[in-house]
C-alpha positions as CSV (number, residue, x, y, z in Angstrom):
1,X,-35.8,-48.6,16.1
2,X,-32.7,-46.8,17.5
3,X,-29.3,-47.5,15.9
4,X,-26.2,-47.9,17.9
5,X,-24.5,-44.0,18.7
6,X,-21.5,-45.6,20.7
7,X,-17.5,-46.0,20.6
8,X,-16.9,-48.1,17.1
9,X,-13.5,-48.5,19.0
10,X,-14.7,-50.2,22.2
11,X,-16.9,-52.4,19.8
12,X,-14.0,-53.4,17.7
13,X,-11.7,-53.8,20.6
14,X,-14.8,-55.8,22.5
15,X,-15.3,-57.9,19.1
16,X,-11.6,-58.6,18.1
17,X,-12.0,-57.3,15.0
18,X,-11.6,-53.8,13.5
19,X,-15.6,-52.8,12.4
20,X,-13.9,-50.2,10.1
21,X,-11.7,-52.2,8.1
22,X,-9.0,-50.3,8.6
23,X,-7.0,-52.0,11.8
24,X,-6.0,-49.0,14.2
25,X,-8.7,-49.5,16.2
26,X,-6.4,-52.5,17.5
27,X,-3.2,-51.3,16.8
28,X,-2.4,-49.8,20.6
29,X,-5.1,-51.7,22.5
30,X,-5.9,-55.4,21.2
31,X,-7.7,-56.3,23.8
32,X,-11.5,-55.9,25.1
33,X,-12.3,-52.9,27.2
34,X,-12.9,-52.6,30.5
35,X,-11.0,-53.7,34.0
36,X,-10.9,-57.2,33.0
37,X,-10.3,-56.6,29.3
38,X,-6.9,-59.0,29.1
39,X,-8.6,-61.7,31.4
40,X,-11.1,-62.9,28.7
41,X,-12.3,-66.3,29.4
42,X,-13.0,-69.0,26.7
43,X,-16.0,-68.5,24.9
44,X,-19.0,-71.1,24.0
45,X,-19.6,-72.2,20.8
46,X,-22.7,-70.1,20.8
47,X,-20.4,-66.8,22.1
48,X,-18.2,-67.4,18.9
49,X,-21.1,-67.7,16.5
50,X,-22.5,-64.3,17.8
51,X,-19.3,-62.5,18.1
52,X,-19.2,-63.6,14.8
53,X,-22.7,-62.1,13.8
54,X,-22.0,-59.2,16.0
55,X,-19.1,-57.9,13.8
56,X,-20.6,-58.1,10.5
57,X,-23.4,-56.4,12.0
58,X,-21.1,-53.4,13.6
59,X,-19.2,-53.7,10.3
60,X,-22.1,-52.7,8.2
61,X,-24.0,-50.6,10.9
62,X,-27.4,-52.6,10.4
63,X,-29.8,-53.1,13.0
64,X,-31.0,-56.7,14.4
65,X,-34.4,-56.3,12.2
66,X,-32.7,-55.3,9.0
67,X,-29.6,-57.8,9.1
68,X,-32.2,-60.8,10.0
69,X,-34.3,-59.7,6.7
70,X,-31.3,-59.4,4.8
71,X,-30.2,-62.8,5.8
72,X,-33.4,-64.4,5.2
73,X,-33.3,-62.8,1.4
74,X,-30.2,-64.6,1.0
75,X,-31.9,-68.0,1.8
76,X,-34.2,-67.6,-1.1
77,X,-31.2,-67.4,-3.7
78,X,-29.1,-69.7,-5.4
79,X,-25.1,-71.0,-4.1
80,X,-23.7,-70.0,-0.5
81,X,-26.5,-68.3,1.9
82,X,-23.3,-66.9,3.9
83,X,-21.8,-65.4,0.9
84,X,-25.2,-64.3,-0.6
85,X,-25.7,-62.6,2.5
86,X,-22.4,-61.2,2.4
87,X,-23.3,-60.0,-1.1
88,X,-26.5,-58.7,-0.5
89,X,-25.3,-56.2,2.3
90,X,-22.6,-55.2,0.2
91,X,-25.4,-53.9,-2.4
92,X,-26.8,-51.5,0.4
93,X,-26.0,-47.6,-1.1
94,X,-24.5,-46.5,1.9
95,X,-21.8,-49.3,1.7
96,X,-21.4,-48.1,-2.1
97,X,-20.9,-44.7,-1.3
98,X,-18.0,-45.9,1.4
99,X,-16.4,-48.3,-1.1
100,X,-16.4,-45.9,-4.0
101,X,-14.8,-43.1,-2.0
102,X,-17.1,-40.5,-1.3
103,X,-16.8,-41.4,2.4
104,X,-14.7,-42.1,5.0
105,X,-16.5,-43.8,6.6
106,X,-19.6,-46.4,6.6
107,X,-21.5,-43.7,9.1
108,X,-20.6,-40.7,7.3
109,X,-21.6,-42.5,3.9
110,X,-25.0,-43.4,5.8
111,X,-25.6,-39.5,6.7
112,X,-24.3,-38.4,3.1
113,X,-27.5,-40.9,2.0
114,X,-30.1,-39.3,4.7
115,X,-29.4,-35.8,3.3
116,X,-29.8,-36.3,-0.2
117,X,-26.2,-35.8,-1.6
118,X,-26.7,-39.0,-2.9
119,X,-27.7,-39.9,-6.8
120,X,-28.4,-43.4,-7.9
121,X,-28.6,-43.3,-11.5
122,X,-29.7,-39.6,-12.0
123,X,-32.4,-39.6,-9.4
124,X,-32.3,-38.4,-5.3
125,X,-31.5,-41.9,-3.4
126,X,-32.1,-40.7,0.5
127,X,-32.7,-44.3,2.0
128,X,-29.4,-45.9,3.6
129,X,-30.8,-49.6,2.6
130,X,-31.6,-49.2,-0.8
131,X,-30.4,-52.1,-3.2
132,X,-28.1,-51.1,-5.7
133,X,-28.3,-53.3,-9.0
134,X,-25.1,-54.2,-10.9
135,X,-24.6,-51.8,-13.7
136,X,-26.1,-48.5,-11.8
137,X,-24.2,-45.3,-10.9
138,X,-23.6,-43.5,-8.0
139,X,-23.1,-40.1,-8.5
140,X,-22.8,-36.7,-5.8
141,X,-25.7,-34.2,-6.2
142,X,-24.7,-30.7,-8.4
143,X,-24.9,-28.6,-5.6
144,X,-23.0,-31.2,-3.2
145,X,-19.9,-31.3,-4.8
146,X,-17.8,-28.6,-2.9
147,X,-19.1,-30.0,0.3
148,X,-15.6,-30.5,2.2
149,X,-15.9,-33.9,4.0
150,X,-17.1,-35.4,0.3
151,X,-13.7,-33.6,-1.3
152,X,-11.5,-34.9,1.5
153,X,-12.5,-38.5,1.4
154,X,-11.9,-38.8,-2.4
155,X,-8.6,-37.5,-1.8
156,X,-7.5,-40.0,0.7
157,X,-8.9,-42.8,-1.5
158,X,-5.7,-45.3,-2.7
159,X,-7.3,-48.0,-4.0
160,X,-11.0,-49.6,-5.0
161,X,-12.5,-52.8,-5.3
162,X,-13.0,-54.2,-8.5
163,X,-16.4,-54.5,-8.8
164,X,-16.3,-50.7,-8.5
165,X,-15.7,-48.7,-11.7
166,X,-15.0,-44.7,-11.1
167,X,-14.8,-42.4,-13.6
168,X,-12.8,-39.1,-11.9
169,X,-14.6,-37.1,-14.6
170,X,-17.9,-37.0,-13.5
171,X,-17.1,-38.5,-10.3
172,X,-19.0,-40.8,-10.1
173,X,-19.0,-45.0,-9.7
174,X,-20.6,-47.7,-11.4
175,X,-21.7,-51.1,-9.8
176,X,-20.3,-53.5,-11.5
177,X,-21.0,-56.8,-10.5
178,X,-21.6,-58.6,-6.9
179,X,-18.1,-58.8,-5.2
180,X,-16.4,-62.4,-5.2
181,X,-16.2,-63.8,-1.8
182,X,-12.2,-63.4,-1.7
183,X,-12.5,-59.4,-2.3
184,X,-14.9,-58.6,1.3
185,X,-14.0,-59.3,4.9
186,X,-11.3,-62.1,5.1
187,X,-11.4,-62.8,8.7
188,X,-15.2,-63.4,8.7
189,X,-16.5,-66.7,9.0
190,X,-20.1,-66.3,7.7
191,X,-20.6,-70.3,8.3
192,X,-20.7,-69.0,11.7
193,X,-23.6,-66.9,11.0
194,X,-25.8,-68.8,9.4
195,X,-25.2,-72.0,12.0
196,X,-26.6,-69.2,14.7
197,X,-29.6,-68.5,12.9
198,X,-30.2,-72.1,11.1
199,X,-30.4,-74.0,14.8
């Protein structure tokens, strides 16, 4: 199945909502592309609910078949589905390797994944999905750790969750435990999400 190649800008713009986490999508343009971009109209309940499905989807860069899986996973365990699901995309390795630095971005973490730079407790991790456990470490290959875009992005890092523990040593991260609700996406209203897919 393909994955979306497009503008993460016009999406954002297009969603309300910045898919990168960072805000400067919206900063000079908070408004919906296009001619009629400021003219929205009011939405149905069912527009919200998507919009609402559609920008934790961009968010994490998960296609329709992988982010209805997920989402039924997190039906099976115990407390919140919305937050479990929350939770359970959080785990994915290429959202690890974003959160703990080693990326700037979601994408780039993805392609740092697909081209084995990627270590998950010693051994090669090369699938974007994969399910970290708490307590495992993510770690750069030997031989990838001069690659440039790897250096800059641990440079710009200021800050980390704190379910992330990195050790500038080895330079690597450990997965601590699943996030808290309060410490991922704010503005999301997973209630939303799950009133979509429960009708």
């Amino acid at each position: 199945m393909s994955r979306f190649t497009g503008s993460d800008w016009k999406v954002s713009r297009r969603l309300g909502y910045s898919v990168s986490e960072t805000g400067k999508e919206l900063n000079k343009r908070p408004y919906a592309p296009g001619q009629h971009g400021q003219k929205r109209s009011k939405q149905s309940e069912y527009g919200v609910q998507l919009q609402e499905k559609q920008r934790v989807r961009y968010t994490y860069g998960v296609n329709e078949k992988q982010f209805r899986k997920t989402f039924n996973e997190a039906k099976k365990m115990e407390g919140k589905q919305g937050a479990n699901f929350l939770f359970l995309l959080e785990s994915r390795i290429d959202n690890l390797v974003y959160r703990s630095g080693f990326a700037k971005t979601r994408q780039q973490a993805r392609q740092l994944v697909n081209h084995g730079h990627i270590l998950l407790d010693g051994r090669k991790a090369s699938i974007p999905s994969m399910r970290v456990k708490p307590g495992q470490v993510i770690s750069i290959k030997e031989t990838s750790k001069d690659l440039v875009v790897i250096k800059a992005a641990l440079e710009g890092v200021i800050s980390r969750l704190e379910f992330i523990s990195f050790d500038d040593n080895t330079n690597s991260s450990t997965y601590l435990r699943l996030p808290e609700r309060s410490e991922i996406l704010p503005e999301i209203k997973e209630n939303l999400i799950v009133e979509l897919y429960n009708k």
